[in-house]
C-alpha positions as CSV (number, residue, x, y, z in Angstrom):
1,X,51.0,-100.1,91.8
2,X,49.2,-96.8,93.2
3,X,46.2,-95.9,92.5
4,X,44.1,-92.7,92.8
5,X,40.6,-90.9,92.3
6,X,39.7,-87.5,91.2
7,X,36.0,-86.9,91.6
8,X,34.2,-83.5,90.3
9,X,30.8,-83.5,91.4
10,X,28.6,-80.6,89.7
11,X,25.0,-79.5,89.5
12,X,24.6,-81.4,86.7
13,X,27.1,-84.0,86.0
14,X,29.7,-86.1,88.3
15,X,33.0,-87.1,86.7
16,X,35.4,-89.9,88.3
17,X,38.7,-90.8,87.0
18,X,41.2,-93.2,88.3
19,X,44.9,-93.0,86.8
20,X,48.4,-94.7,89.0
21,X,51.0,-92.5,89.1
22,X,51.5,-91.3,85.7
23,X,48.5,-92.0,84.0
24,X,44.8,-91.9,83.7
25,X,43.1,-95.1,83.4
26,X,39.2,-94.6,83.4
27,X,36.8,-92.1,83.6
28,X,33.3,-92.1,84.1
29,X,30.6,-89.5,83.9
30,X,27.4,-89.8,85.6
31,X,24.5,-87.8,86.9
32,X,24.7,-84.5,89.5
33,X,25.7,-85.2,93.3
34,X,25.5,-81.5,94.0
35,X,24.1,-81.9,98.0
36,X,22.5,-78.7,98.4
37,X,20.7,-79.8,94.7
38,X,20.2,-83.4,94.8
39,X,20.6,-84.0,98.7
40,X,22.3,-86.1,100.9
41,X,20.5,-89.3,99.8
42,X,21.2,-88.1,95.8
43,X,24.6,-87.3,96.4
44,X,25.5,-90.7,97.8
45,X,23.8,-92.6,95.2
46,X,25.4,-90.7,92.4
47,X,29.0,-90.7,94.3
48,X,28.8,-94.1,95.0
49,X,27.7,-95.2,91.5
50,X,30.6,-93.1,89.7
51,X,33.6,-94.5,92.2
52,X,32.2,-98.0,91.5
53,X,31.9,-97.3,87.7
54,X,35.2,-95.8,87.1
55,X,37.1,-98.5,89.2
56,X,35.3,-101.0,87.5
57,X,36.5,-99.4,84.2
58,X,40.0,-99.3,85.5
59,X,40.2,-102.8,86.4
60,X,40.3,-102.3,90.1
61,X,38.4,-102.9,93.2
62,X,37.8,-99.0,95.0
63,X,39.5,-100.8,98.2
64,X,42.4,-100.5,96.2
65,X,42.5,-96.8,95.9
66,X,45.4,-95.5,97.4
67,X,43.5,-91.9,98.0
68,X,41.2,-89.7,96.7
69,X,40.4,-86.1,96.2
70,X,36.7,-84.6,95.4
71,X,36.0,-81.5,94.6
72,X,32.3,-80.6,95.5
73,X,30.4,-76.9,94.9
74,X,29.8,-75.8,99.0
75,X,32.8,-77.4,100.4
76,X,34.4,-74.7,102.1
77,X,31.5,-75.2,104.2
78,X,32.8,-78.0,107.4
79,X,29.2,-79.8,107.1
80,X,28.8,-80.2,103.5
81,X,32.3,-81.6,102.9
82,X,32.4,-84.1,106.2
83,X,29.1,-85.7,104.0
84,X,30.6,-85.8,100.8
85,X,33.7,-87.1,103.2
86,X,31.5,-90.1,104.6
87,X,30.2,-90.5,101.6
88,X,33.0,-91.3,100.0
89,X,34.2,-93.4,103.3
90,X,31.9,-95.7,102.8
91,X,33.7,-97.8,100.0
92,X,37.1,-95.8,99.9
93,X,39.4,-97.1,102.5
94,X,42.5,-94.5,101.9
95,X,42.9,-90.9,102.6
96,X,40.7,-88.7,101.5
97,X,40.5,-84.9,100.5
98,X,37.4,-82.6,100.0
99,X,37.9,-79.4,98.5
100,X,36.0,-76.7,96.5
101,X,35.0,-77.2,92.8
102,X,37.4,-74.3,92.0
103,X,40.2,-75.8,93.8
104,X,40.6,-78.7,91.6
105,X,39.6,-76.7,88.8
106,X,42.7,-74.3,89.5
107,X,44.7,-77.3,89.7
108,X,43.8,-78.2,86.5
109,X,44.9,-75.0,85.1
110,X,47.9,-74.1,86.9
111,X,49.1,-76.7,89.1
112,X,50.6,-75.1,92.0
113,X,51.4,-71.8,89.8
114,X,49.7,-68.7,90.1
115,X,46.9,-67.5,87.6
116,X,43.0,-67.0,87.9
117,X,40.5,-69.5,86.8
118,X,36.9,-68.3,85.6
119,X,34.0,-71.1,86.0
120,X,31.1,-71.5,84.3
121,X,28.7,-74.7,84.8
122,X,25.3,-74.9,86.1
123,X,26.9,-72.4,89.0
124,X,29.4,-69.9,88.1
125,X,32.8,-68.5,90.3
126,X,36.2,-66.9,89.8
127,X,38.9,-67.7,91.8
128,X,42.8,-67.0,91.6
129,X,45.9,-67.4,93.6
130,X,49.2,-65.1,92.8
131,X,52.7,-66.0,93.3
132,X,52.6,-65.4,97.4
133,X,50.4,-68.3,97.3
134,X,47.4,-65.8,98.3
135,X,44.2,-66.7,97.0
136,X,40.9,-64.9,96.1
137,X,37.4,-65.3,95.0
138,X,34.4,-63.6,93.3
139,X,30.6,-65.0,92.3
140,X,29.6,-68.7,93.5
141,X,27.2,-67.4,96.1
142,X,24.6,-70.0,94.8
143,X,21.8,-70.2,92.4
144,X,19.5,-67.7,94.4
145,X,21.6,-64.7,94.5
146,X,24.5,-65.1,92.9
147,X,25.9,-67.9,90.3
148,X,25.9,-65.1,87.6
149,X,26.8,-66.1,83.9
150,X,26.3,-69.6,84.8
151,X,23.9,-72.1,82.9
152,X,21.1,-71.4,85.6
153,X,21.5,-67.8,85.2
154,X,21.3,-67.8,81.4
155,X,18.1,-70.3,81.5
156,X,16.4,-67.4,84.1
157,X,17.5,-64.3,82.3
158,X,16.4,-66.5,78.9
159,X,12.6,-66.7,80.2
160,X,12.5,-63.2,81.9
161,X,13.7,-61.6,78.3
162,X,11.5,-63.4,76.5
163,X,8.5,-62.5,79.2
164,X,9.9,-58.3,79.0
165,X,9.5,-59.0,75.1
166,X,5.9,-59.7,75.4
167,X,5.1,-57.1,77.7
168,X,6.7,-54.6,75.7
169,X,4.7,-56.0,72.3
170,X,1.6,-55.6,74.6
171,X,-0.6,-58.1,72.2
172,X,-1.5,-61.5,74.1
173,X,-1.1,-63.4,70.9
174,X,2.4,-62.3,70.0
175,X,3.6,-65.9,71.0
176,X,2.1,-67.2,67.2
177,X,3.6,-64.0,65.7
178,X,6.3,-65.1,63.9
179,X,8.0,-61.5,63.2
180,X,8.1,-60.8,67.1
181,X,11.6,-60.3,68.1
182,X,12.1,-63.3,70.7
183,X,9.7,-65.7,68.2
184,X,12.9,-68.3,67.7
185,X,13.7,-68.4,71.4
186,X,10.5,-68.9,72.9
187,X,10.2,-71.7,70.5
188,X,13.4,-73.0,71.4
189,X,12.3,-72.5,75.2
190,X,8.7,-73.9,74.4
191,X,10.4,-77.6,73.5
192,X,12.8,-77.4,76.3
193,X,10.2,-77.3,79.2
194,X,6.9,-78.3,77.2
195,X,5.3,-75.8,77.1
196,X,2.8,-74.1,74.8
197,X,2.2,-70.6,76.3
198,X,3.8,-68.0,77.7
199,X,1.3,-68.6,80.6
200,X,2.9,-71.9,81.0
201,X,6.0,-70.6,80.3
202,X,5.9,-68.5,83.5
203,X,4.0,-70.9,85.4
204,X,7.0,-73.3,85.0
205,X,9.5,-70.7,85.9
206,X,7.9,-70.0,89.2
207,X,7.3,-73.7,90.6
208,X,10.7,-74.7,91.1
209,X,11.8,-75.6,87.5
210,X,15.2,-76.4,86.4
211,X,17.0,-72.9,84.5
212,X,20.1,-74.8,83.6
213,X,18.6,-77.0,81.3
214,X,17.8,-74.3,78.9
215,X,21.2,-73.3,78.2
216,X,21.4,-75.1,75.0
217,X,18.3,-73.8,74.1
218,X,19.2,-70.1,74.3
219,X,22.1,-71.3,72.0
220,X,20.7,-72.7,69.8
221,X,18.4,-69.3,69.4
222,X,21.5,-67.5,69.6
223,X,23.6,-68.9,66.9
224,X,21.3,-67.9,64.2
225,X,21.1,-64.7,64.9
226,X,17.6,-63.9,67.4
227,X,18.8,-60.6,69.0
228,X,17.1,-61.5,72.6
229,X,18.9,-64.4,73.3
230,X,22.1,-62.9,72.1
231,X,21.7,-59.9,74.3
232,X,21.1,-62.6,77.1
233,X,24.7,-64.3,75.7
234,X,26.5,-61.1,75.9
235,X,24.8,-60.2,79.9
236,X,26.4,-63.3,80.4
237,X,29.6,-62.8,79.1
238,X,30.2,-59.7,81.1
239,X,28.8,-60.9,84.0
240,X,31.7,-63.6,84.1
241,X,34.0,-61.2,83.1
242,X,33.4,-58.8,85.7
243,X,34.2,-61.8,88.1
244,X,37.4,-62.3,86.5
245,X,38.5,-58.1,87.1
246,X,37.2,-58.3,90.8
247,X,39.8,-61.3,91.2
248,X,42.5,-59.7,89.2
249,X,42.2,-56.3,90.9
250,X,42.8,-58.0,94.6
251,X,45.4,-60.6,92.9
252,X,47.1,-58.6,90.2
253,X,46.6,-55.3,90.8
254,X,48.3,-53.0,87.8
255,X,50.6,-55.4,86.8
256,X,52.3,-54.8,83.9
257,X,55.7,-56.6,84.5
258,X,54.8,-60.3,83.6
259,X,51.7,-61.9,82.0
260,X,48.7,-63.1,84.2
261,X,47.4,-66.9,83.3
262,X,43.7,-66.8,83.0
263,X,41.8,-70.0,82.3
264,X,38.0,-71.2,81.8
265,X,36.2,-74.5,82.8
266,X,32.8,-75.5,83.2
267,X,29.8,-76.6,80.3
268,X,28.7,-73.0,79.6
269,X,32.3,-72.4,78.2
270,X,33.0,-75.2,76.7
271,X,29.9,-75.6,74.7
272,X,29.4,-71.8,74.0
273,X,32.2,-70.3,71.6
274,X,30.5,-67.0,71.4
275,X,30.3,-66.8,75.3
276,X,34.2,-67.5,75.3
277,X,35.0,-64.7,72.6
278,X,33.0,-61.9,74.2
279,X,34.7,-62.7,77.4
280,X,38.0,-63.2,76.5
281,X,37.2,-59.7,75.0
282,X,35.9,-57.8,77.5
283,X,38.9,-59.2,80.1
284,X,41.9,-58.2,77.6
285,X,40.0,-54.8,77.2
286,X,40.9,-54.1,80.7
287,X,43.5,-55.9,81.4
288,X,46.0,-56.5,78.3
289,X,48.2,-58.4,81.1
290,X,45.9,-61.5,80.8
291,X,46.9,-64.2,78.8
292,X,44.1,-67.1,78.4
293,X,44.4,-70.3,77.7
294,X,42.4,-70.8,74.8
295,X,41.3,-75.0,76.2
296,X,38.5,-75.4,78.8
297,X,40.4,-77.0,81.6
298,X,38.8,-80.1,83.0
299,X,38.5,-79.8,86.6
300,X,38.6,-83.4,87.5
301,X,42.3,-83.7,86.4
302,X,43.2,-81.0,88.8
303,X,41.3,-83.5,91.5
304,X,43.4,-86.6,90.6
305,X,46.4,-84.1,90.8
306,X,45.7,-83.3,94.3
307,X,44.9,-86.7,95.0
308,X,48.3,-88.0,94.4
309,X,50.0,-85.3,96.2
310,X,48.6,-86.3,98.8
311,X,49.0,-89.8,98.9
């Protein structure tokens, strides 16, 4: 029997699963092994843990792995994927492939067909490939400077809103103000980070603190209706939507002939149905040709794919 590994490590979450040659057999879900995030030190904990887990699950020792495909966020750069490589060396004994987060996530989608796959996790990217087997890209510049639409982008734009808001109310108590306009997602934004002021608020923002992990809270304003946080949903949604056109246009440009597969994968997708409505929206609006698949792909599949191709 044959037997192969499909890692995807993320920002925030690292999935393993190990299926033979037709099926999948375990999968596991652990914490983030994003290097330029957690480190080198992180990543191999985290790595290590998840190939151990999810063999352990399958009923197999991870010498047994026949190979093994990861698909990391930075790996088109040579020195972050020889670590996750060794990394992964280091109790895998059979070939080994390191690719980009998108990669496997296109696999997911498409297999080896064409189409454009929009992602949206703690980081955010688009990335296509058409019938020539050309391949193009948009977003996923990091966290800093780019990532926009993604979970960490939403959690940023989320506290500078609410921060605008209180400028604009221009009363230092509005915060206890019940009426004022972003009163449900401050609250919502207070429990995520414990805080109790907008002082704090902004104090946390500025020391280093972790945006993504106020995604749910922005939904969970959102959904019942707080205007600011759904003006921050809808900045999103176009934001990942203008990745998508940028793709298309170099892919697919006026195409009218044949339909163009669009997928979506990634947390912010699957856990935001509003997010996936306005952008499914905005794409068709300018580009009818589009067809997406209406399931958020799960990249990890596309990683054990590539995995037993190549072994």
């Amino acid at each position: 029997m044959n037997y192969y590994l499909g890692i995807d490590g993320g920002g925030s979450k690292t999935t393993c699963v190990v299926g033979d040659d037709s099926s999948i057999l375990a999968t596991v879900t652990v914490g983030a092994s994003n290097i330029t995030r957690v480190g080198e030190a992180g990543a191999r904990e985290v790595l290590q843990q998840a190939i151990r887990e999810a063999c352990r699950a399958a009923g197999i020792k991870p010498q047994q792995v026949l190979g093994a495909c990861v698909g990391a966020a930075g790996a088109g750069r040579p020195e972050i994927a020889g670590v996750v490589c060794n990394i992964v060396t280091e109790i895998i004994s059979g070939k080994i492939e390191v690719v980009g987060d998108m990669e496997i996530a296109l696999t997911a989608a498409f297999g080896t067909g064409p189409g454009v796959i929009v992602i949206a996790g703690t980081g955010s990217i688009a990335f296509g490939r058409d019938a020539q087997g050309r391949t193009a890209r948009a977003g996923g510049w990091g966290f800093a400077v780019s990532d926009e639409g993604s979970a960490h982008w939403i959690g940023r734009m989320a506290v500078s809103a609410v921060l605008r808001a209180a400028d604009q109310a221009g009363d230092e108590r509005v915060e206890h103000d019940p009426g004022w306009p972003a009163a449900r997602l401050f609250r919502e934004l207070e429990t995520a980070w414990s805080v109790e002021s907008l002082e704090q608020l902004a104090h946390a923002a500025n020391t280093s603190a972790d945006f993504a992990i106020l995604f749910p809270a922005v939904l969970a304003a959102a959904e019942p209706g707080d205007a600011v946080a759904r003006e921050v949903i809808a900045e999103a949604s176009s934001e990942l939507a203008q990745l998508a056109r940028i793709v298309l246009r170099q892919l697919f440009p006026g195409q009218h002939s044949s339909a163009v597969p669009m997928a979506m994968a990634g947390g912010v997708f699957r856990h935001a149905a509003m997010i996936r409505e306005l952008f499914y929206n905005e794409v068709r609006v300018a580009n009818p040709d589009v067809v997406l698949n209406p399931q958020v792909v799960d990249p990890v599949h596309g990683a054990l794919e590539m995995a037993r191709r190549a072994g």
